[in-house]
Every structure is written in C-alpha cells, then in structure tokens.
C-alpha positions in Angstrom: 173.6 155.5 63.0 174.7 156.0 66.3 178.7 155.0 66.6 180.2 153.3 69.6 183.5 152.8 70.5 183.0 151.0 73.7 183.1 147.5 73.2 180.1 146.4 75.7 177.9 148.6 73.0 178.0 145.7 71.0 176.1 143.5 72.4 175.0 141.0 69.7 178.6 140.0 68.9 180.4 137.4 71.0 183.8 138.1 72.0 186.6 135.1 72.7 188.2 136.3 75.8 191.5 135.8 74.6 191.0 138.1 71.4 189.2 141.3 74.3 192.2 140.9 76.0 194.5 141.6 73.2 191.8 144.1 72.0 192.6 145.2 75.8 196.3 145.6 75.9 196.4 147.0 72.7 194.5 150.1 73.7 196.0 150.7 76.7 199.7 150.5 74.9 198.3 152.9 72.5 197.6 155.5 75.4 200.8 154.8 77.0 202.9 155.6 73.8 200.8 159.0 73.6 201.0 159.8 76.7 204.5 159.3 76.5 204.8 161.4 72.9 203.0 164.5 75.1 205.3 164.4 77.7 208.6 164.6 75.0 206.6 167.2 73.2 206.3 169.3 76.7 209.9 168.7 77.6 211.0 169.9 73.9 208.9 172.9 73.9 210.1 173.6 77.2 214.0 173.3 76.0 213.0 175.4 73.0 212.0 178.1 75.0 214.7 178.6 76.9 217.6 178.5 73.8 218.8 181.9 73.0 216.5 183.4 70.7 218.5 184.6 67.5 215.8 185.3 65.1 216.9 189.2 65.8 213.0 190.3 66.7 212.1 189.6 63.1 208.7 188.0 62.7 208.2 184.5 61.1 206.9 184.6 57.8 203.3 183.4 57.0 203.0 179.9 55.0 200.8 180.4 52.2 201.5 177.0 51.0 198.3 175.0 51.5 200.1 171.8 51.5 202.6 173.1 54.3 200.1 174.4 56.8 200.0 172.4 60.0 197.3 169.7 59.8 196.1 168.2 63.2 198.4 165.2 63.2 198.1 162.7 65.7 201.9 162.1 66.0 202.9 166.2 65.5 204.5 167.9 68.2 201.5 170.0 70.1 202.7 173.0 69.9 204.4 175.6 67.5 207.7 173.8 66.4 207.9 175.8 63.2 207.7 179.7 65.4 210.1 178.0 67.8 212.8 176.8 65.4 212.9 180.2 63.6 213.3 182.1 67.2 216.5 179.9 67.9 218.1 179.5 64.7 217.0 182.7 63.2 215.8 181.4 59.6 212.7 179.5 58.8 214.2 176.0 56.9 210.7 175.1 56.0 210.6 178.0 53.4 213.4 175.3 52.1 211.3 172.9 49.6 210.9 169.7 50.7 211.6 170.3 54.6 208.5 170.7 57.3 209.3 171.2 60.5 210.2 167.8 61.5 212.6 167.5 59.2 214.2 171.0 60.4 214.1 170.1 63.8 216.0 166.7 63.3 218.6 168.4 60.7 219.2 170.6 63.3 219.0 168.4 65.8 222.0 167.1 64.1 223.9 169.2 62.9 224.0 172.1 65.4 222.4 175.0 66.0 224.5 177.6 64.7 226.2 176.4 61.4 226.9 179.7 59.7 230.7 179.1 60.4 230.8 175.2 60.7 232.0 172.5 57.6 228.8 171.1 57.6 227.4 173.9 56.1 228.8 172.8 52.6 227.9 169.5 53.5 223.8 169.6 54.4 223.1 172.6 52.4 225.5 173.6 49.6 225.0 176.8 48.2 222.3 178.0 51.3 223.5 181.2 53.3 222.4 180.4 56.5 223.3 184.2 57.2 219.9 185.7 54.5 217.7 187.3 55.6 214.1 186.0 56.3 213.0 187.9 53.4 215.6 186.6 51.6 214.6 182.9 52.1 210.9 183.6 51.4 211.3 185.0 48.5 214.1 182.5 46.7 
C-alpha cells in the first residue's frame, strides 16, 4: 500500500475548503516553528563553540546506557550538545542519573558555567564535586 502525504493523492475524499485551509495553515506553521528550532540550534552550537573549552583535553566518556543514547528526536538539538557541554564545563552531567543533555544545558544555562566556587553549588547539587574528575563521575 502505497502511502501519500500529499493531499491531492486522495482523490475519492471530498475536502470542505474551510477544513484544507486549516489543514493548510497548520502545515506551514509547523515548518515555520522548525525552521525556526534549526536556526536556535545553529546559533547555540555556534556559541558553544566558541566558550572556552575547560574539559583539560580529556575525552568524553562513551554512554553505554541504552536508554541515554541519542535517539533521532524531532525537537533535539542537531548536533552534539552532550560533547559540547563537557568541552566547556569540563564534566559530563549526564553521567548524573536522571539528567540528559537538555536538562544539563538548561541547569547550566542557569546557573552558570563555572560553579565550582559559587553558593549554588550546595544548592543544585549537594554533595557533587564539580572539581572530579571524568573518571570520577563515570564511575560513581
């Protein structure tokens, strides 16, 4: 069965103007909020890149997790967030349960950048060193 997603493939079916026209609008806000999501996701990569990188030429650990590898999410950044983080912060905060990279980048987002010396340390994440080590944090 042969699958069409334009709409004059369907030509059996009778369409009330009004209802193609809101079938209409709908699409095209769809590709405009997209559009607009790839355009933050370029301007956020390219911000990334250019933030001192503090991950001290260590490499970023490989997620063995199957439930934390990157699936192909529509709304997902398009590009590495999770190798980008650790460059500029210097620790991968996924490795924390219960945070994926959206979740880092927002925290951080918040809270700073560099909070190894800050109040908010005690605050977001008692008891974390932000100071371990990558290997440190992988292994718990």
């Amino acid at each position: 069965m042969k699958v069409c997603s334009e709409l004059h493939c369907l030509p059996s079916l009778t369409w009330q103007e009004d209802l193609l026209f809101l079938l209409q609008q709908e699409q095209a806000g769809y590709e405009f909020c997209q559009k607009q999501m790839a355009e933050c996701d370029a301007q956020r990569q390219q911000y990334l890149a250019q933030r001192k990188d503090r991950s001290a030429g260590a490499s970023l650990p490989e997620e063995k997790r199957q439930r934390r590898q990157h699936k192909n999410k529509k709304n997902y950044p398009q590009f590495d967030v999770r190798e980008q983080l650790f460059r500029t912060t210097g620790t991968d905060l996924t490795q924390i349960e219960g945070i994926d990279v959206l979740t880092a980048m927002t925290v951080i987002s918040e809270a700073g950048w560099d909070r190894a010396n800050g109040p908010a340390k005690t605050i977001l994440f008692p008891g974390y060193d932000f100071r371990r080590t990558t290997e440190s944090v992988a292994t718990g």
